[in-house]
VEXDO-324063 format. One record per residue (C-alpha): residue number from 1; residue in one letter; z, x, y. Coordinates in pm, whole numbers. Example, Ala and Ser with C-alpha at 12.3 -4.5 7.8 and 13.67 -1.06 7.14 Angstrom:
<atoms>
{1; 'A'; {780; 1230; -450}}
{2; 'S'; {714; 1367; -106}}
</atoms>
This chain:
<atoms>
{1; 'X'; {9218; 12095; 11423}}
{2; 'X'; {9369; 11787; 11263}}
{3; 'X'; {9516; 11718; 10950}}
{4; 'X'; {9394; 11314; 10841}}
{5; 'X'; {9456; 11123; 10544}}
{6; 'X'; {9208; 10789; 10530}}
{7; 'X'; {9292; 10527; 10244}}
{8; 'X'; {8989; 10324; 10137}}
{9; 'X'; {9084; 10034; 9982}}
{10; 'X'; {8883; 9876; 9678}}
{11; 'X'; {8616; 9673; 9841}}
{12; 'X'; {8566; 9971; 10029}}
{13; 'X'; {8430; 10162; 9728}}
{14; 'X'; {8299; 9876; 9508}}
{15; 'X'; {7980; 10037; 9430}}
{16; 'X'; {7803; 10349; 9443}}
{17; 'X'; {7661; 10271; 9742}}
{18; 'X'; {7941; 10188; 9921}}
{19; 'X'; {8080; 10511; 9877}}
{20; 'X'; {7797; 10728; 9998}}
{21; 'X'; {7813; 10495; 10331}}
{22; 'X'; {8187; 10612; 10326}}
{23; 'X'; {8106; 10975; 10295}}
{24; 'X'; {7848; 11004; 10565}}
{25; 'X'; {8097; 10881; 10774}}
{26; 'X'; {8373; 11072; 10748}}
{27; 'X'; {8131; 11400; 10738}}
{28; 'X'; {7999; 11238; 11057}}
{29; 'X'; {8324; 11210; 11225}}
{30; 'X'; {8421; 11528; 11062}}
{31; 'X'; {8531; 11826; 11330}}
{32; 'X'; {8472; 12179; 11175}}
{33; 'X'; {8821; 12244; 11151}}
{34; 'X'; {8972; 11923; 11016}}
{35; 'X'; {9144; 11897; 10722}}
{36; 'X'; {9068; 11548; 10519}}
{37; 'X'; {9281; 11376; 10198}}
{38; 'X'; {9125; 11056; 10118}}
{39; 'X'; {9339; 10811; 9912}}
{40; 'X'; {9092; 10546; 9738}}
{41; 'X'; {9197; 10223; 9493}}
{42; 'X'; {8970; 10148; 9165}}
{43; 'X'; {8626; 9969; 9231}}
{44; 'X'; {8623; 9623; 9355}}
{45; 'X'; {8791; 9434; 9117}}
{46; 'X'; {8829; 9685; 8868}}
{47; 'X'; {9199; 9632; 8854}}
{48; 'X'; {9161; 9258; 8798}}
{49; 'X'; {8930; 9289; 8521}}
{50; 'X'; {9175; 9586; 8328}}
{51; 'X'; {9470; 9277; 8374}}
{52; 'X'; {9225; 9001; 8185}}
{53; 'X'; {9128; 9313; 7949}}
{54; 'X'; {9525; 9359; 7881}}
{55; 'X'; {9589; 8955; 7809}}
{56; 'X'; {9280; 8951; 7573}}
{57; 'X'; {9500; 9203; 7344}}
{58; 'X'; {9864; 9051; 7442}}
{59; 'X'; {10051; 8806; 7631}}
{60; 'X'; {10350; 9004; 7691}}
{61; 'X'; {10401; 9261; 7965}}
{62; 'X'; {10389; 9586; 7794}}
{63; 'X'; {10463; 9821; 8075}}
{64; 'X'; {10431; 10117; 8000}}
{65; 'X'; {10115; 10091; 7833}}
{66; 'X'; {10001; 9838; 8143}}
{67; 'X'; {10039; 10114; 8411}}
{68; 'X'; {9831; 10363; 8166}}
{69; 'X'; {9546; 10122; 8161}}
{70; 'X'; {9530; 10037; 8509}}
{71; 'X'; {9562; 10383; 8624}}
{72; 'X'; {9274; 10427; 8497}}
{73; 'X'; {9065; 10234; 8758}}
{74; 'X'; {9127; 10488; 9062}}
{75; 'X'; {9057; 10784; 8839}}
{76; 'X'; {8758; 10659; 8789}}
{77; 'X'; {8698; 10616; 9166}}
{78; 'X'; {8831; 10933; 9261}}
{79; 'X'; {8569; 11124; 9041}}
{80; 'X'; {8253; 10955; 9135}}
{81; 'X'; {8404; 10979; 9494}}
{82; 'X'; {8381; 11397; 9485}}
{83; 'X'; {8067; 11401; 9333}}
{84; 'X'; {7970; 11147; 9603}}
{85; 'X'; {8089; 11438; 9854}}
{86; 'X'; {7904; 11734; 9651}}
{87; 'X'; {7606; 11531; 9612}}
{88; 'X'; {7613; 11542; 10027}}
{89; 'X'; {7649; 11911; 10020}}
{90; 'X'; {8043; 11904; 10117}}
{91; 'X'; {8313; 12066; 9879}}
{92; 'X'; {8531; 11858; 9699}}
{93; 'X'; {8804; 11755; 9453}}
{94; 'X'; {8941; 11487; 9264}}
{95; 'X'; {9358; 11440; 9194}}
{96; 'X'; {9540; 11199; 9028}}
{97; 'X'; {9905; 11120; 9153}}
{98; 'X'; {10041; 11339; 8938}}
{99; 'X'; {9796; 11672; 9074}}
{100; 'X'; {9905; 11521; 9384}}
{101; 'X'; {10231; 11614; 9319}}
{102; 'X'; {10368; 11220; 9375}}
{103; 'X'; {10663; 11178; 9174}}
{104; 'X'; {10761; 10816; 9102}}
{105; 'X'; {11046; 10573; 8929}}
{106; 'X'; {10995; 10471; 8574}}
{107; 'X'; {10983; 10079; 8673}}
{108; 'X'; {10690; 10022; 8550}}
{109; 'X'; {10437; 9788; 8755}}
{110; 'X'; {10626; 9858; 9053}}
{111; 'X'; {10710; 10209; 9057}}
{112; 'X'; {10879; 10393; 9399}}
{113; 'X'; {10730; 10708; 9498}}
{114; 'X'; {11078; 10912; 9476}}
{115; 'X'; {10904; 11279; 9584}}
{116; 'X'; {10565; 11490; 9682}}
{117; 'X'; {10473; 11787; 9636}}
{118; 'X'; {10210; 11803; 9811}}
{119; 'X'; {10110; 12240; 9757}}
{120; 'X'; {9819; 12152; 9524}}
{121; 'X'; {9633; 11951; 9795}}
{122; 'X'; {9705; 12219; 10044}}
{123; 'X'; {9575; 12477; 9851}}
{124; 'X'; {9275; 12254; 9776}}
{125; 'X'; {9214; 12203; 10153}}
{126; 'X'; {9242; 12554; 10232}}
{127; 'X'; {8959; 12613; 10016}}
{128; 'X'; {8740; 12423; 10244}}
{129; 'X'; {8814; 12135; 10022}}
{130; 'X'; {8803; 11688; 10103}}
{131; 'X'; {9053; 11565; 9871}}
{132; 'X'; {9068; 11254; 9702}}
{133; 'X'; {9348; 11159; 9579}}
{134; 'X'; {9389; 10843; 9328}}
{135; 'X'; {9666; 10586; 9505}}
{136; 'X'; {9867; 10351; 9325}}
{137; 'X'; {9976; 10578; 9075}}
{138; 'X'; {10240; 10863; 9041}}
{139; 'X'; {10406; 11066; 8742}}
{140; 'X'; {10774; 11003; 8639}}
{141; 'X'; {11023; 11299; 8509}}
{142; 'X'; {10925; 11215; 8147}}
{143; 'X'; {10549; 11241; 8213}}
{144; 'X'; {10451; 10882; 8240}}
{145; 'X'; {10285; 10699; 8468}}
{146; 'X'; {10351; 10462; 8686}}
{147; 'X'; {10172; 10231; 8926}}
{148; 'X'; {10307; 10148; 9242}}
{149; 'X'; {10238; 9727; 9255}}
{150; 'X'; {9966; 9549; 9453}}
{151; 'X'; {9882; 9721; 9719}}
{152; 'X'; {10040; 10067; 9607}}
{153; 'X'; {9740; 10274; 9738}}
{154; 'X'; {9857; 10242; 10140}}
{155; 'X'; {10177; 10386; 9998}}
{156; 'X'; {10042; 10681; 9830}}
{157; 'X'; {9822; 10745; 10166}}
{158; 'X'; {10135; 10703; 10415}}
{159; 'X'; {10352; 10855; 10227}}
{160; 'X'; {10153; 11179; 10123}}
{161; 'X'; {10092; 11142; 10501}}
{162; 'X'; {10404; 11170; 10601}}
{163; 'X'; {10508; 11477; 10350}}
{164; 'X'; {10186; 11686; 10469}}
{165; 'X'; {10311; 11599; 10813}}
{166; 'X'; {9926; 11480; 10892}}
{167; 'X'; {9848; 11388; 11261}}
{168; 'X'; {9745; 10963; 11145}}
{169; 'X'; {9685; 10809; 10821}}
{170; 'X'; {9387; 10533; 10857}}
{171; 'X'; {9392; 10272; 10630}}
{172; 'X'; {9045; 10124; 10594}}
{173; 'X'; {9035; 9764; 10446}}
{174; 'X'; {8767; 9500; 10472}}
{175; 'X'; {8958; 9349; 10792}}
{176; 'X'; {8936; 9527; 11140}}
{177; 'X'; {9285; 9550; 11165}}
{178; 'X'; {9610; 9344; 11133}}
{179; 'X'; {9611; 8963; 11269}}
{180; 'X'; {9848; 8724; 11393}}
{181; 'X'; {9780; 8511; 11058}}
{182; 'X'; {9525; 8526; 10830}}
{183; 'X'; {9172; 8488; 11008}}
{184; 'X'; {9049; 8282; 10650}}
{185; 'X'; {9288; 8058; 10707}}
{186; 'X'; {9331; 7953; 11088}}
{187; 'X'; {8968; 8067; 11326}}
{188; 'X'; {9212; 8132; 11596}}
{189; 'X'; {9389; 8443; 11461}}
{190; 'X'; {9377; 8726; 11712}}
{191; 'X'; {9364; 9069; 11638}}
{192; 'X'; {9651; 9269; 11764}}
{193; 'X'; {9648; 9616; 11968}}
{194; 'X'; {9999; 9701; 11806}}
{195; 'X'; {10254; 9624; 11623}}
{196; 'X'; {10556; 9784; 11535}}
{197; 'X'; {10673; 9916; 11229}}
{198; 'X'; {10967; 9691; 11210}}
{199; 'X'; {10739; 9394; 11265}}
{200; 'X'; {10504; 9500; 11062}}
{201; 'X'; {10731; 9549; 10750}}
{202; 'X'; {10820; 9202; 10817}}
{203; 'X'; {10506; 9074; 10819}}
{204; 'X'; {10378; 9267; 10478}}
{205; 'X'; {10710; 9173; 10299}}
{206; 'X'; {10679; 8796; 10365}}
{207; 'X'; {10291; 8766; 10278}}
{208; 'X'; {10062; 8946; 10468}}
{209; 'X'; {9819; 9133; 10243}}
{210; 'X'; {9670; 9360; 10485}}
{211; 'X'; {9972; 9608; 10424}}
{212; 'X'; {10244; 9739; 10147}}
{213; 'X'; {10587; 9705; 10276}}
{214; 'X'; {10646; 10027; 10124}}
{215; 'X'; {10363; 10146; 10335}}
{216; 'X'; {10516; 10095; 10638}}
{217; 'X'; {10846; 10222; 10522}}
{218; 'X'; {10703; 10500; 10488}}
{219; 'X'; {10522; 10537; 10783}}
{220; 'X'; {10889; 10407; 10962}}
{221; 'X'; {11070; 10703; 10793}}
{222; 'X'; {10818; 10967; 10874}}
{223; 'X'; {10724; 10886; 11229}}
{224; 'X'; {10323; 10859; 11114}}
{225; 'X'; {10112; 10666; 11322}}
{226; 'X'; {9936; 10400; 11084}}
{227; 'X'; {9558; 10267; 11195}}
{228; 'X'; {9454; 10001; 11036}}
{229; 'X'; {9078; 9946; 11053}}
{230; 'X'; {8750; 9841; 10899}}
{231; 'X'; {8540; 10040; 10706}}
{232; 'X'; {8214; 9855; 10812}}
{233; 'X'; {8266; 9920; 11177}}
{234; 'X'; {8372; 10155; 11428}}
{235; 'X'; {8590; 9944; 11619}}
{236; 'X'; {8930; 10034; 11712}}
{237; 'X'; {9196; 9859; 11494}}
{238; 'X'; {9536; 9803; 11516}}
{239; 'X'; {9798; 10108; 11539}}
{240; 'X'; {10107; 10064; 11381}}
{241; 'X'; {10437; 10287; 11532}}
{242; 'X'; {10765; 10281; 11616}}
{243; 'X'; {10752; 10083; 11965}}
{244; 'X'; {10502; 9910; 12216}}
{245; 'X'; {10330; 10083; 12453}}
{246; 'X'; {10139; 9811; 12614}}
{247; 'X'; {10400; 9545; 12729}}
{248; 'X'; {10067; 9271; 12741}}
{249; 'X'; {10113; 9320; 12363}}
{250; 'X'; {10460; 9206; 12358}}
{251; 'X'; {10572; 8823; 12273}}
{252; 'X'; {10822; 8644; 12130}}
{253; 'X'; {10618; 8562; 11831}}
{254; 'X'; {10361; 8833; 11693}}
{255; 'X'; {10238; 8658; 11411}}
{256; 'X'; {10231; 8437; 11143}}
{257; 'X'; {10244; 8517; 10733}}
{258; 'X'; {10204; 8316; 10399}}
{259; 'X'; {10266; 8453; 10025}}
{260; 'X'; {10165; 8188; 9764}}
{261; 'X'; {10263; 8453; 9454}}
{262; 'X'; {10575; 8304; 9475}}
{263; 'X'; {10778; 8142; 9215}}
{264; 'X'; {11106; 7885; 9236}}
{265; 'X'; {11398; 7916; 8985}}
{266; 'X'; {11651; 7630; 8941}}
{267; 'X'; {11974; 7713; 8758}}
{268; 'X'; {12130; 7429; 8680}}
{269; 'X'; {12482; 7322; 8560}}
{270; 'X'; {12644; 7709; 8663}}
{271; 'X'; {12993; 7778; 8617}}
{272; 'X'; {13132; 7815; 8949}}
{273; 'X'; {13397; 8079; 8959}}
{274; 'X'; {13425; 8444; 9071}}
{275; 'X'; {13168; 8743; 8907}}
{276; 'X'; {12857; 8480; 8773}}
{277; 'X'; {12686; 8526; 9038}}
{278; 'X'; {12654; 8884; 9028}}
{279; 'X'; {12633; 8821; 8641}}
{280; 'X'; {12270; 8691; 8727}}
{281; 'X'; {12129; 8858; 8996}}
{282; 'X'; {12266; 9213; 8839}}
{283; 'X'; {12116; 9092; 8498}}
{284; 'X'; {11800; 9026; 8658}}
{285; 'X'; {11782; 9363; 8902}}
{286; 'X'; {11830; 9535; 8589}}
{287; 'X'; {11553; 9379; 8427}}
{288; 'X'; {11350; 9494; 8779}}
{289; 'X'; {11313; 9169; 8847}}
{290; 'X'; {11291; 9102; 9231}}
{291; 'X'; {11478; 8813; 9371}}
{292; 'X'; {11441; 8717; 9761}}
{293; 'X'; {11534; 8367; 9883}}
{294; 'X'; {11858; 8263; 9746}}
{295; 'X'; {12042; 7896; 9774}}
{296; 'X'; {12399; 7853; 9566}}
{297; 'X'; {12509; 7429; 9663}}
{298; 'X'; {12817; 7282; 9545}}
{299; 'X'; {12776; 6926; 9380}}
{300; 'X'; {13086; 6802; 9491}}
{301; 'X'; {13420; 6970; 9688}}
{302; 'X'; {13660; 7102; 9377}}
{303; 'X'; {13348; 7071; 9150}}
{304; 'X'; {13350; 7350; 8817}}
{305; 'X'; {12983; 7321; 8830}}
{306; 'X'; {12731; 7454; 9121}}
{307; 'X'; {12315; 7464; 9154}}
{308; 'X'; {12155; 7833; 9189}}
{309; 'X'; {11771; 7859; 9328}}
{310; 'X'; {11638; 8141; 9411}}
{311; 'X'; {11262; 8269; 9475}}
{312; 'X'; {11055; 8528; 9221}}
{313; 'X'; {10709; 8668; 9225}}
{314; 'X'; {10501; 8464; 8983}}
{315; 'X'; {10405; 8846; 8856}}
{316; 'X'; {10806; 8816; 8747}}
{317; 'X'; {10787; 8477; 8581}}
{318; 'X'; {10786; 8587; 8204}}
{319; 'X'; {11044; 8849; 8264}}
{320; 'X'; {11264; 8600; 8439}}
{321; 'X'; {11235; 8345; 8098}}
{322; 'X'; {11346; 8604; 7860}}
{323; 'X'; {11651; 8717; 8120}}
{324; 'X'; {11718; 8368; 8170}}
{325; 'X'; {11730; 8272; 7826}}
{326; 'X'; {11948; 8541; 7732}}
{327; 'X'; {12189; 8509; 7985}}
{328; 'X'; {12257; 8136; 7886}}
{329; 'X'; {12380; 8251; 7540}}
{330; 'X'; {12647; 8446; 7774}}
{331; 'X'; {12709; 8245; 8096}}
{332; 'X'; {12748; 7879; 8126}}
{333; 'X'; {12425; 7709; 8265}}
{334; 'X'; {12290; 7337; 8185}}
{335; 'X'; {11935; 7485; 8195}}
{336; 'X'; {11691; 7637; 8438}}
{337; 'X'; {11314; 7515; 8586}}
{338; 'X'; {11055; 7792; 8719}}
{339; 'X'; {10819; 7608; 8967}}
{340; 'X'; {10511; 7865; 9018}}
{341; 'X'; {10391; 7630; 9264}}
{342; 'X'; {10555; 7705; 9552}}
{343; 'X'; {10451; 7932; 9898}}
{344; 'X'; {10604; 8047; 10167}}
{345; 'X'; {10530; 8013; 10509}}
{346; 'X'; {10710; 8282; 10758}}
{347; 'X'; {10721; 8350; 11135}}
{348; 'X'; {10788; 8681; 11237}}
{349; 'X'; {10879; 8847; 11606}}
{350; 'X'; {11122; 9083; 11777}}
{351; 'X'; {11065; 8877; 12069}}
{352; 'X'; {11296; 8616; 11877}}
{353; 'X'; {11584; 8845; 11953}}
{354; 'X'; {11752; 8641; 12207}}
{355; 'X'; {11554; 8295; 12239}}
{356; 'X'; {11732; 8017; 12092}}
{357; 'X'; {11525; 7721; 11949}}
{358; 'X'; {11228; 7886; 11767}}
{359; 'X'; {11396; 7790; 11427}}
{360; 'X'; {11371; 7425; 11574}}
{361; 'X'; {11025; 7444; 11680}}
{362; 'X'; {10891; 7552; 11347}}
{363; 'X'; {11046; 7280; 11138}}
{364; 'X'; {10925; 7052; 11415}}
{365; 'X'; {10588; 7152; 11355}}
{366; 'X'; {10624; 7120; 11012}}
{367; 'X'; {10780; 6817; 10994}}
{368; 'X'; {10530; 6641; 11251}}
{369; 'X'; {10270; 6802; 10984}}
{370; 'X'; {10487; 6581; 10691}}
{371; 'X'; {10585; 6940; 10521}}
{372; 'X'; {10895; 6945; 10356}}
{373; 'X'; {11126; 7228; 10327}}
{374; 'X'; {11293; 7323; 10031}}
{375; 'X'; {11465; 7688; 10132}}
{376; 'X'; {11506; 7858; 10460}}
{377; 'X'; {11581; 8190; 10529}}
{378; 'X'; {11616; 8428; 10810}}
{379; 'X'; {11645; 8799; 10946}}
{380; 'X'; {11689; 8911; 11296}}
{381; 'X'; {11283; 8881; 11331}}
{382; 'X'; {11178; 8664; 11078}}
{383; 'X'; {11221; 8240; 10994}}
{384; 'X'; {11080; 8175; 10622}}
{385; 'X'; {11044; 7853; 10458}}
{386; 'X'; {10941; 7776; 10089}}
{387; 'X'; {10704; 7488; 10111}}
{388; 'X'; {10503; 7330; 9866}}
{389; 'X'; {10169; 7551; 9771}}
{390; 'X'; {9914; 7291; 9825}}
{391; 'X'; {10057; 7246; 10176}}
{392; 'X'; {10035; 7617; 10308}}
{393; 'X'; {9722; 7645; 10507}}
{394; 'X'; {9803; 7341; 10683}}
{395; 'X'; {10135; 7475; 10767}}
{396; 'X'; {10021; 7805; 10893}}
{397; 'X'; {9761; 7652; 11100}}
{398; 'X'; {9974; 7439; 11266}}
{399; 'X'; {10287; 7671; 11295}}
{400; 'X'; {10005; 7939; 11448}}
{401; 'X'; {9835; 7761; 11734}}
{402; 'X'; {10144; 7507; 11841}}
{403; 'X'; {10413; 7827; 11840}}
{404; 'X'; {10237; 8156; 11796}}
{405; 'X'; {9877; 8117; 12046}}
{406; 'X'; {10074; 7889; 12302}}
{407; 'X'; {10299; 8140; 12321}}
{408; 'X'; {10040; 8417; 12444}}
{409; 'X'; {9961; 8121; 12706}}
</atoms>
C-alpha cells in the first residue's frame, strides 16, 4: 500500500479529453490498496485568459479580488476532474485549498502555504476516495484566498505531500523531466537522472520553469522524494532528493537556467549615509515586493551621492512605481528608471564548490559571444548575470555546450 500525490499541471488537463487519458492512467497504475491525492492547475491557459479578463476591467493590481478570480480556474478543473473519475466507475472528490485544509499568508499573488491540515483528505481517502485537490490556492485566517504565484500548484502537491507523509509526489508537466537548460532553447539539453534538492532550488529560483522554488523547499524540508515526469509517456523522469546516488550523475556544472520576467531598477542621485538603504528595500518588502540582484556604486571616494540597481519581477513593476514614487517624497533620490527588458542568464552546480575559474569561463563565453554584463551575482552553487533580453538564448546556448556539455566530456 502506498500513499501518492500526482500534480498535473495545466496542459496536462487542457481539455476534456486530456483528462480522461489522465484518469485511465492512474486507475491503470492504480494497486488495490493505494491511496491517491491528485493536485491539478486550471485548464490550459485558463489562468492567462482570467489575467487579460482582469485588465479589461482595471489596470491596477487589485489583489485581493485578483486571487478570487483566478482561483477560480482550478476549481473548475478539480470538478470536471471527479466527475471524470465517476464517469470511469472510480469514487471521487473535489477540494479546494481551503477543504484541503492549506492555510496560507495574506500576500496576495504570492501567498506562502503557512499550515495543512490535511484530516479532510484522509477521511476522504478512507472512504475509498481519489482526491483532487485544487493547487495554487489556500485560505488565510480571515477567510480569503490566496494564490500561491506561478507555478503554486507543485507547492500545494509537495507540500500536502510532505504533511500526509506520502511515499513520492509526481509532478507531471509537458516535459519528461528536468534538463540541463531549456530543450526549446539549446537541442543539446540532456535530461538528468537526478538532481538534488539544493540544486534544484537553485535552478527553479534563477529561471527554470519546470519547478516552484517553494516546491522544492518543501520537498527539502520534508524529506519527499520529487519525480518529475511527463504525462504523455511512461518514461522515467528525473527524481529530485536530498543527495546523488549515481556518482555518473555528478559534475561540476548540472545545468544551465534563464528568467526573462525580470525587471532592472536604477535609483539615481541616493543620499549616501547610514539607514537609506534599509529605508528602500524595507519599504519595498513591505509592499511584498521581491528584490534579488542588488548593486549600490559610489560616484566618486567622499561623494554624498551613490547609484542603487537592483533586479524585480516585471509581475512587480507597477508596485515598485507607486513605492518608488512615494519614497522620493521621503528620501533623497535624483530619480529612478525600470528597464523590463532585461534577463538573466545563471549557471548552477555543487560541483563548483571548490574549482576556481568557472566565474571566468562564463564571462569568457559571453564576452567571445559580444554579451555584456550589467550585474553579477553569486551563491555557493550558482553564477548569475543580468544580460540584455534580446541576447538570452544566445547566451544560454553558448554558456551550455562550451561549459556545461564539455564538462560531461
Amino acid at each position: 500500500m502506498a500513499l501518492i500525490v500526482k500534480k498535473f499541471g495545466g496542459s496536462s488537463v487542457a481539455t476534456p479529453e486530456k483528462m480522461f487519458n489522465i484518469v485511465n492512467r492512474v486507475l491503470a497504475g492504480k494497486k488495490e490498496d493505494d491511496n491517491i491525492v491528485l493536485v491539478v492547475s486550471a485548464m490550459g491557459d485558463t489562468t492567462d485568459e482570467l489575467v487579460s479578463l482582469a485588465k479589461q476591467v482595471t489596470s491596477h493590481p487589485y489583489g485581493r479580488e485578483m486571487d478570487r478570480l483566478l482561483s477560480t480556474g482550478e476549481q473548475m478543473s478539480i470538478a470536471l476532474m471527479a466527475m471524470a473519475f465517476m464517469e470511469k466507475g472510480h469514487p471521487a472528490v473535489s477540494m479546494t485549498g481551503e477543504q484541503a485544509g492549506i492555510k496560507s499568508s495574506n500576500a496576495y499573488g504570492k501567498g506562502r502555504i503557512t499550515d495543512i491540515d490535511p484530516s479532510r483528505v484522509f477521511e476522504a481517502l478512507k472512504d475509498g476516495n481519489i482526491v483532487i485537490v485544487a493547487g495554487f490556492q489556500g485560505i488565510t485566517d480571515d477567510g480569503d484566498i490566496t494564490t500561491l504565484g506561478r507555478g503554486g500548484s507543485d507547492t500545494t502537491a509537495v507540500a500536502l505531500a510532505g504533511a500526509m507523509k506520502a511515499d513520492v509526489c509526481e509532478i507531471f508537466t509537458d516535459v519528461e523531466g528536468v534538463y540541463s537548460t531549456d530543450p526549446r532553447i539549446s537541442p543539446n539539453a540532456v535530461k538528468l537522472a537526478e538532481i538534488t534538492y539544493g540544486e534544484m532550488l537553485e535552478m527553479a529560483r534563477l529561471g527554470a520553469g519546470v519547478m516552484q522554488p517553494r516546491a522544492v523547499e518543501m520537498g527539502s524540508r520534508y524529506g519527499v522524494p520529487i519525480h518529475v515526469r511527463s504525462t504523455f509517456s511512461d518514461n522515467e523522469g528525473t527524481i529530485i532528493r536530498e543527495a546523488y546516488t549515481m556518482s555518473a550523475n555528478e559534475h561540476v556544472i548540472t545545468g544551465v537556467a534563464d528568467d526573462t520576467n525580470v525587471a532592472k531598477v536604477s535609483l539615481a542621485g541616493v543620499e549616501n549615509k547610514p539607514g537609506v538603504a534599509h529605508t528602500i528595500f524595507q519599504t519595498l518588502a513591505d509592499g511584498n515586493v521581491d528584490v534579488d540582484m542588488i548593486v549600490q556604486s559610489v560616484r566618486t571616494i567622499n561623494d554624498a551621492l551613490t547609484d542603487i540597481v537592483f533586479t524585480i519581477t516585471r509581475d512587480d513593476v507597477v508596485l515598485a512605481k507607486d513605492i518608488l514614487e512615494n519614497l522620493k517624497k521621503t528620501i533623497r533620490m535624483d530619480d529612478f528608471v525600470i528597464n523590463e527588458h532585461m534577463a538573466k542568464v545563471s549557471i548552477v552546480g555543487a560541483g563548483m564548490l571548490g574549482q576556481p575559474g568557472v566565474a571566468a569561463k562564463m564571462f569568457g563565453i559571453l564576452s567571445a559571444e559580444g554579451i555584456n554584463i550589467e550585474i553579477i551575482s553569486t551563491s555557493e552553487i550558482s553564477i548569475s548575470c543580468l544580460i540584455a533580453e534580446d541576447r538570452v538564448k544566445e547566451a544560454v546556448h553558448a554558456i551550455h555546450d562550451k561549459l556545461v556539455l564539455d564538462g560531461r566530456g
